[in-house]
C-alpha positions as CSV (number, residue, x, y, z in Angstrom):
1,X,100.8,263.3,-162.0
2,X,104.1,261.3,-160.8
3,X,107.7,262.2,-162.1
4,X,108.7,259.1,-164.1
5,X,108.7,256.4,-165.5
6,X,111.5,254.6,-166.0
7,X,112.1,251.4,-168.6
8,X,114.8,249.3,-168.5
9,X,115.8,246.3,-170.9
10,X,114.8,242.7,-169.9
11,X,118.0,241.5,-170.3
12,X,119.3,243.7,-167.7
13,X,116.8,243.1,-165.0
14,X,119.2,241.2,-163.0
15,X,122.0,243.6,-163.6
16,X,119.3,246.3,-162.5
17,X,118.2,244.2,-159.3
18,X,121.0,243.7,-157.9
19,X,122.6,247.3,-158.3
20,X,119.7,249.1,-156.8
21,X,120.0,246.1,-153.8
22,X,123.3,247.6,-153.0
23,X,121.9,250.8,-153.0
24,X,119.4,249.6,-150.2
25,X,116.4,249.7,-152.9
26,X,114.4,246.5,-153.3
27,X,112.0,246.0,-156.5
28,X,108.3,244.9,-156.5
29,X,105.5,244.2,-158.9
30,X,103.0,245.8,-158.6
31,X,100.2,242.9,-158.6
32,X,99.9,243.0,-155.1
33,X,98.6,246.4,-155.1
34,X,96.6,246.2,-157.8
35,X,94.6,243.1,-155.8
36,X,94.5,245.4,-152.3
37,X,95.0,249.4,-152.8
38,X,95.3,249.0,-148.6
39,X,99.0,247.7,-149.3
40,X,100.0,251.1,-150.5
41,X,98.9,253.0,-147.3
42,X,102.3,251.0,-145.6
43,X,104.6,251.5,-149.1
44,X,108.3,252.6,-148.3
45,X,109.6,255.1,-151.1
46,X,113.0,255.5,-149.3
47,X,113.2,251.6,-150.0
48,X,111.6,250.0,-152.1
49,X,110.7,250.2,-156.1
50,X,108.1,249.2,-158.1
51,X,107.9,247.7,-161.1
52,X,104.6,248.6,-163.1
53,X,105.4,246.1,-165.9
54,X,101.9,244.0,-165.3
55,X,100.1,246.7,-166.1
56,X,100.6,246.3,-169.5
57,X,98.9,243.1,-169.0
58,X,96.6,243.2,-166.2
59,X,93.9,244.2,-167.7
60,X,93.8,245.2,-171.2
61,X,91.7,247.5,-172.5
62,X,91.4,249.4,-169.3
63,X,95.0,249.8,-168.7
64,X,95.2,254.1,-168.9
65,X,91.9,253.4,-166.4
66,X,93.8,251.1,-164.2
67,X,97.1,253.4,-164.0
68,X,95.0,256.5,-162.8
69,X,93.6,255.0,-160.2
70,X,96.0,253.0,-158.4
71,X,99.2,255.2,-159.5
72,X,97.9,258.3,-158.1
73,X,97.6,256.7,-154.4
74,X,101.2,256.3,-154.6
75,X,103.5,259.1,-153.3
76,X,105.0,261.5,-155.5
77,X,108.4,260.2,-154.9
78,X,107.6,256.7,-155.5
79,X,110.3,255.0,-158.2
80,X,108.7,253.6,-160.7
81,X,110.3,251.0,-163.4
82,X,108.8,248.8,-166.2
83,X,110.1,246.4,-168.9
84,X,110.9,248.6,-172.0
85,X,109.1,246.1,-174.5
86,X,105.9,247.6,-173.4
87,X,107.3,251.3,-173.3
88,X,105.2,252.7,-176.7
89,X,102.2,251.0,-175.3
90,X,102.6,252.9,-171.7
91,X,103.6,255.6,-172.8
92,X,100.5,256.4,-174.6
93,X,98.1,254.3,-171.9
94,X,99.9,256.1,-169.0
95,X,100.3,259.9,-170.5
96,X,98.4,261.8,-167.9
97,X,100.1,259.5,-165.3
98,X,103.5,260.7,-165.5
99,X,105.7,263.8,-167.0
100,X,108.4,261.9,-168.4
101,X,108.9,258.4,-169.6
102,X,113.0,257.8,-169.6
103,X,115.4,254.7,-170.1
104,X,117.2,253.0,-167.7
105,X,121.1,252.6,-169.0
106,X,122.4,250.1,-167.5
107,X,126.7,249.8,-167.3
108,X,127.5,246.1,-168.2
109,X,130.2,244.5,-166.7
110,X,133.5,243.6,-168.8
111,X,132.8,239.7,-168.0
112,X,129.7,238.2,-167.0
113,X,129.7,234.5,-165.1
114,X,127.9,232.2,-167.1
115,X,124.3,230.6,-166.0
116,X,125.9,227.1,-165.4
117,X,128.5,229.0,-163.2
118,X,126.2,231.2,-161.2
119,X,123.9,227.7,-160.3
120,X,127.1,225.9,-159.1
121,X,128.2,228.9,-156.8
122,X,129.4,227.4,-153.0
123,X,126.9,227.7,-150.5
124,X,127.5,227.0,-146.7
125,X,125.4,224.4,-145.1
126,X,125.3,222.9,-142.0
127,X,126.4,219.8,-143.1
128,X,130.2,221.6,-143.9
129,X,130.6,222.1,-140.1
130,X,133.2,220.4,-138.4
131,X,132.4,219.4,-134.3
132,X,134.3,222.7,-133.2
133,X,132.0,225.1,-135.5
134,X,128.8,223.2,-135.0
135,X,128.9,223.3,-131.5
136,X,129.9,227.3,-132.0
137,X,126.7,227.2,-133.7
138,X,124.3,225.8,-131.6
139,X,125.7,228.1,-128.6
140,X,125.3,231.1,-130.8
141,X,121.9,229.7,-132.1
142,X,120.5,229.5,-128.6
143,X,121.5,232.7,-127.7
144,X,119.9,234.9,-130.8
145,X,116.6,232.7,-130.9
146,X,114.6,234.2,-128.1
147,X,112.1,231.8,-126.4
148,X,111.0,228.1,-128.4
149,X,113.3,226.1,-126.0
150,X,111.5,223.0,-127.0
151,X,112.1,223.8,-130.1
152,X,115.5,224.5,-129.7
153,X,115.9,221.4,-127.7
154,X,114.7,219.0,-130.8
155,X,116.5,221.0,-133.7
156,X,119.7,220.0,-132.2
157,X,118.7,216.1,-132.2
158,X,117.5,216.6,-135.6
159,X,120.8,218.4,-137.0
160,X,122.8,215.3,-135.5
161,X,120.9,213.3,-136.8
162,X,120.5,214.4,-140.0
163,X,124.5,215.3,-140.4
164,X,125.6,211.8,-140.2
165,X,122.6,210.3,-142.8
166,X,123.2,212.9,-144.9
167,X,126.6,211.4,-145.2
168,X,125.9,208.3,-145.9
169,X,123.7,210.2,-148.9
170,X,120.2,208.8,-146.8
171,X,119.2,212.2,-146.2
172,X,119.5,215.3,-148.6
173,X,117.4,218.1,-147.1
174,X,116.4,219.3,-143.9
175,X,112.8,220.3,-143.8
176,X,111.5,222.2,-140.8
177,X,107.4,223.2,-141.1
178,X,106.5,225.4,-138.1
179,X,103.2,226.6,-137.1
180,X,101.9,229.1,-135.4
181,X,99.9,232.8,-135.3
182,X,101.9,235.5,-137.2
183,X,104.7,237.6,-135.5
184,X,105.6,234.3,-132.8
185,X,108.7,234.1,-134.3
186,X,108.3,231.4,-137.0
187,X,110.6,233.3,-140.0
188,X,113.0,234.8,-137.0
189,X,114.1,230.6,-136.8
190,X,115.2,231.0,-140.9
191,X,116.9,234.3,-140.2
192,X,118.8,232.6,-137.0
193,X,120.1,230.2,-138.7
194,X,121.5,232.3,-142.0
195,X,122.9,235.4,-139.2
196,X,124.6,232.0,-136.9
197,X,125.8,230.3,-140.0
198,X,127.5,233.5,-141.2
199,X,125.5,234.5,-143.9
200,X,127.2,237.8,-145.5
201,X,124.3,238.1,-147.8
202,X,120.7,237.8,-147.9
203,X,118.6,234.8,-146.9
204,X,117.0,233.6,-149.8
205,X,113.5,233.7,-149.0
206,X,110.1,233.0,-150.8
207,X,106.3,233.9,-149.7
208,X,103.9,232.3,-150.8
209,X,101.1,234.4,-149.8
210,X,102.3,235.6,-153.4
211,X,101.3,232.6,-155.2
212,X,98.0,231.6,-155.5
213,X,97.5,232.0,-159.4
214,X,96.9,229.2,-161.9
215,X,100.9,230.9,-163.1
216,X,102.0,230.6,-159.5
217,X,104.2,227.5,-160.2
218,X,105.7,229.0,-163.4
219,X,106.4,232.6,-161.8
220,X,108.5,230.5,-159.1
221,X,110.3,228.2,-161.3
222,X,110.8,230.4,-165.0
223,X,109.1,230.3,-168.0
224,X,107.7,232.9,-170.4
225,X,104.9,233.4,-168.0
226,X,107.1,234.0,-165.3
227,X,108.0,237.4,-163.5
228,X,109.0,240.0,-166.2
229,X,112.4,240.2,-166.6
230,X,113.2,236.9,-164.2
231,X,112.3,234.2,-166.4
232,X,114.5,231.9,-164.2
233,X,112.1,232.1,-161.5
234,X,112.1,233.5,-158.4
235,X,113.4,230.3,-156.0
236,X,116.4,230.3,-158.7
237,X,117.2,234.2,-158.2
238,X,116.8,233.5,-154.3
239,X,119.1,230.5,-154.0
240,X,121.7,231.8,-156.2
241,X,122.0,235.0,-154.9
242,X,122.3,233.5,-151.3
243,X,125.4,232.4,-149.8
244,X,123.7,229.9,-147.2
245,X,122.2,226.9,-147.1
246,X,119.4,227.8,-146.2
247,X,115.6,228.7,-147.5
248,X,112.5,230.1,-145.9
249,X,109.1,229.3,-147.5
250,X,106.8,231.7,-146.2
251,X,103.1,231.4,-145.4
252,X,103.2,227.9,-147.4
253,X,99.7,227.0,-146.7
254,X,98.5,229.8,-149.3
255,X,100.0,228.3,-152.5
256,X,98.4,225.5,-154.5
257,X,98.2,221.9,-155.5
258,X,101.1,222.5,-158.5
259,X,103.4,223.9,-156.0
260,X,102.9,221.5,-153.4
261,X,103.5,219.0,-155.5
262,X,106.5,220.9,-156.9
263,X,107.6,220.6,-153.0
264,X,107.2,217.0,-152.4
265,X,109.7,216.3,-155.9
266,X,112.2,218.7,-154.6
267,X,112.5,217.3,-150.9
268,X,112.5,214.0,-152.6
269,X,115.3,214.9,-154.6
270,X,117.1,217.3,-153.3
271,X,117.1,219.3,-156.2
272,X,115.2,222.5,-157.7
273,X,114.7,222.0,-161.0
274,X,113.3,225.0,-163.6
275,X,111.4,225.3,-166.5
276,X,114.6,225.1,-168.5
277,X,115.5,221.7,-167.0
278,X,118.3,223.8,-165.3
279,X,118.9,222.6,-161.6
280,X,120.7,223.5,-158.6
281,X,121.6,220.7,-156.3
282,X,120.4,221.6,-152.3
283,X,122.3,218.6,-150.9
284,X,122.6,219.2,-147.3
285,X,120.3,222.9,-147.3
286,X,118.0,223.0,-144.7
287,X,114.3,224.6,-145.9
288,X,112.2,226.1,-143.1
289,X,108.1,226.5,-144.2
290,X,106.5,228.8,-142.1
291,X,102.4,228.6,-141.9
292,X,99.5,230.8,-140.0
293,X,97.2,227.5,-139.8
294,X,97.3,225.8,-136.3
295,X,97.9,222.1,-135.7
296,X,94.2,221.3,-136.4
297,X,94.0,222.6,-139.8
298,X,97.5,221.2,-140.8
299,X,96.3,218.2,-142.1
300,X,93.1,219.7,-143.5
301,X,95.2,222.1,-145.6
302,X,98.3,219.5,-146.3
303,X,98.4,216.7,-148.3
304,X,99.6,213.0,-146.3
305,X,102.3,212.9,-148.9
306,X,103.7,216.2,-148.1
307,X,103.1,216.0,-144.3
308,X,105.3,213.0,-144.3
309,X,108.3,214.6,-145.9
310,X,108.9,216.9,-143.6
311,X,111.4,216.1,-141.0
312,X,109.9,218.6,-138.4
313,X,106.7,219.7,-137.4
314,X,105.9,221.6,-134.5
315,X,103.7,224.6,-133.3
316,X,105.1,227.9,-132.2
317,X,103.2,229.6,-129.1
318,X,103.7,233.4,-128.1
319,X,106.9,234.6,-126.1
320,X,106.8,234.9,-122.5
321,X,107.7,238.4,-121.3
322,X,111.3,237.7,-120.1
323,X,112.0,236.6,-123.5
324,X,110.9,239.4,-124.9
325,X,112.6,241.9,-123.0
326,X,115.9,239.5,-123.8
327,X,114.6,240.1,-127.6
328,X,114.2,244.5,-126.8
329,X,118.2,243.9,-125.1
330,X,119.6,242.2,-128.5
331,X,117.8,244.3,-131.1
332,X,118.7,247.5,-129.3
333,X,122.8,246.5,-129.2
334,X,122.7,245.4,-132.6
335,X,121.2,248.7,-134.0
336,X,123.5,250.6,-131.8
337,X,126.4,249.0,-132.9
338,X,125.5,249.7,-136.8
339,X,124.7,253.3,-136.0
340,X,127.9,253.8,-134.1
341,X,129.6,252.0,-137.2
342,X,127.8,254.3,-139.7
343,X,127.8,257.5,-137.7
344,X,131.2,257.5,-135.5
345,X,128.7,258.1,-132.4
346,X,129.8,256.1,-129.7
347,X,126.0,255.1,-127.5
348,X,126.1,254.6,-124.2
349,X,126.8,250.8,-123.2
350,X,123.9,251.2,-121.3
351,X,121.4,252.3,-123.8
352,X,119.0,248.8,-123.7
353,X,117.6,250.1,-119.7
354,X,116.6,253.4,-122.0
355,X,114.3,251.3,-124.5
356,X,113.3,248.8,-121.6
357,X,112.0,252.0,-119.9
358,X,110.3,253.3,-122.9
359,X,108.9,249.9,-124.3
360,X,106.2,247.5,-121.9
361,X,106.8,243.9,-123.6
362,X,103.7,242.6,-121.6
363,X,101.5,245.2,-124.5
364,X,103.0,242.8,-127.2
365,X,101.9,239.6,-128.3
366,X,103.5,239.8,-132.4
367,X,106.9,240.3,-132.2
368,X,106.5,242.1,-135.8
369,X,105.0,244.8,-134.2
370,X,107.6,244.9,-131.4
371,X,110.6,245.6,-133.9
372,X,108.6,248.1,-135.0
373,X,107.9,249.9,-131.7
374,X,111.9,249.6,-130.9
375,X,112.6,251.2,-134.1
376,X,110.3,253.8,-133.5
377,X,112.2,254.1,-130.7
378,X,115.3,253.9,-132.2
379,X,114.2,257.0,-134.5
380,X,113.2,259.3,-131.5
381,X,116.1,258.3,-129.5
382,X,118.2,259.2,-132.4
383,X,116.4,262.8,-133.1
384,X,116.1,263.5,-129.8
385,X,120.0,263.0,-128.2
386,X,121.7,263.7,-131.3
387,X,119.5,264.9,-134.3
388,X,120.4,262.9,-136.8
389,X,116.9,262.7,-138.1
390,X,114.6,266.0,-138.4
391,X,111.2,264.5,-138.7
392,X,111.0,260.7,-139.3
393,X,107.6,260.7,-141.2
394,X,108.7,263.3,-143.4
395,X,112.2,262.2,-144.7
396,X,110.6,263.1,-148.2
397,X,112.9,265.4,-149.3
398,X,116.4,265.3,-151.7
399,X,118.3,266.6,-149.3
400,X,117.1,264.3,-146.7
401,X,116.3,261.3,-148.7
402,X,120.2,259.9,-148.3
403,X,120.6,259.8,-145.0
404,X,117.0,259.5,-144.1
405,X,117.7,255.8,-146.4
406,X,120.4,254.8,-144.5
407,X,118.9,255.3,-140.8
408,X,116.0,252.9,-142.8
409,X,118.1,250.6,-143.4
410,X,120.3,250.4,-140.2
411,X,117.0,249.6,-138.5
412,X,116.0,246.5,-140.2
């Protein structure tokens, strides 16, 4: 039987959200898990949250059922959260489930900023740069994307180009759609550009491998079918809570006819527009799709209409091994310098022949799974030389569960 579970009002989701982001939590629904109990065998507690809420909803009349057996493969110290409209039903449903079912009190701040506010906040776009800055850029761009220099090469024809019809108001959105097998570096281009653009907070980013439901379209955009507690929609939450230019549409190729469609208006336009007729002008943004599916399949999967809107399409191929080992050298310096920042430890200037030692690029193909093997690493290194972590698949505890959060989060 788990802990708690905690309810909070669905007013204050947002409020909720973006506290518990500071605090280096992020929330999920729990839908996911429901479809694949797998997904739970690779479930952080130390960051992440989930929210039960669908539950309630999922599949009634088997809800207490559903809650025993997908619940108990979570870990005891798993947070759990759902929208308090449904607490007298779950409590009841979900009684041998948990000990305790609490509220969540949220503090409300003195003034809020109004919904027509928050959609006209500044974002920086490409398009702002003046010569000086955009050539800063496309050195510094070059320099943190390892590997793709054909790639690289044609993105900075495009951005010229695009700059000076964009002007003229011929040209309102940059669309990039890259192809290419999983962990080749496809999203790293998205987060490249929001890190070399000087994005201070998060890139707003949207998979798709999430949206494949007849709702899929509403749950993006808002509507009372939406997400529970985000009836704005979550490309609405994403953009507004960025302070880029700049969106990443992840695994693209899984959503649906509605949502392509929804795609083609919005490049068209230059505009996302919600359920609410609410809308939030993406005038010079540039959107990067990412997709699995290789050139053949791309205009099996793709509509004509679609394919033609985008300014970009090209195929990403795996990283040769001197790239690579660049990618080990920047990853390595940029944890160490957040650990010496967080820590007052001071790691030897030298410390990327160490992981180059430990780590043989040639053994990976998916870069995923070489971020994780340097922050693996990263973790031994750190127990080893200076002990800041006890046991790094057992930071479980209360007393460790601080500090065991921030060494999580200094190695994403």
């Amino acid at each position: 039987m788990k802990n708690e579970l905690l309810f909070f009002e669905r007013e204050d989701f947002n409020i909720l959200k973006a506290t518990k982001y500071d605090e280096g939590f992020e929330i999920v629904g729990i839908t996911n898990y429901l479809k694949d109990n797998s997904l739970i065998d690779d479930f952080d507690t130390l960051t992440t949250i989930v929210d039960i809420t669908t539950i309630a909803t999922y599949n009634q009349g088997n809800t207490q059922l559903l809650g025993e057996e997908v619940l108990r493969l979570f870990k005891d110290s798993t947070i759990f959260i759902a929208d308090r409209k449904y607490k007298e039903f779950l409590e009841f449903e979900l009684r041998y489930c948990f000990e305790e079912f609490k509220d969540i009190v949220i503090a409300r701040p003195a003034e809020t900023t109004s919904k027509t506010q928050i959609i006209k906040n500044k974002h920086k776009k490409i398009t702002d740069l003046s010569e000086e800055e955009l050539n800063l850029f496309f050195s510094q761009f070059r320099e943190s994307l390892y590997g793709h220099e054909k790639f690289k090469d044609d993105f900075f024809e495009l951005v010229k180009t695009f700059r000076i019809f964009n002007k003229i108001k011929e040209h309102k959105i940059l669309s990039l759609f890259l192809l290419g097998e999983s962990g080749v570096g496809k999203t790293e281009v998205a987060r490249t550009l929001y890190k070399c653009l000087g994005g201070e907070k998060k890139l707003a980013k949207v998979n798709f491998g999430n949206y494949s439901s007849e709702f899929s379209l509403s749950s993006l955009i808002g509507s009372a079918r939406g997400y529970i507690g985000s009836e704005d929609g979550e490309i609405f939450i994403r953009v507004r809570d960025t302070d880029i230019g700049v969106i990443l549409i992840d695994e693209f190729e899984k959503s649906n006819a509605s949502l392509f469609n929804y795609f083609l208006d919005v490049l068209e336009s230059g505009k996302i527009i919600s359920s609410m007729a609410e809308e939030i002008d993406l005038n010079g943004f540039i959107i990067v799709f990412t997709s699995n599916i290789n050139k053949e399949d791309f205009p099996l999967r793709i509509s004509p209409e679609l394919r033609s809107r985008f300014d970009y399409k090209g195929q990403f191929t795996l990283l040769r091994d001197v790239d690579k080992e660049k990618y080990v050298e920047f990853r390595v310096n940029s944890i160490a310098k957040k650990v010496n920042k967080e820590y007052g430890i001071q790691l030897p200037e030298d410390i990327k022949y160490y992981f180059l030692g430990k780590i043989n690029v040639e053994t990976f193909n998916n870069m995923r799974d070489l971020n994780k093997k340097i922050k693996k690493t990263f973790v031994d290194y750190l127990s080893e030389e200076h002990s800041l972590i006890a046991d790094y698949e057992d930071v479980t505890s209360q007393s460790n569960m601080s500090l065991g959060r921030k060494i999580i989060n200094i190695l994403k």
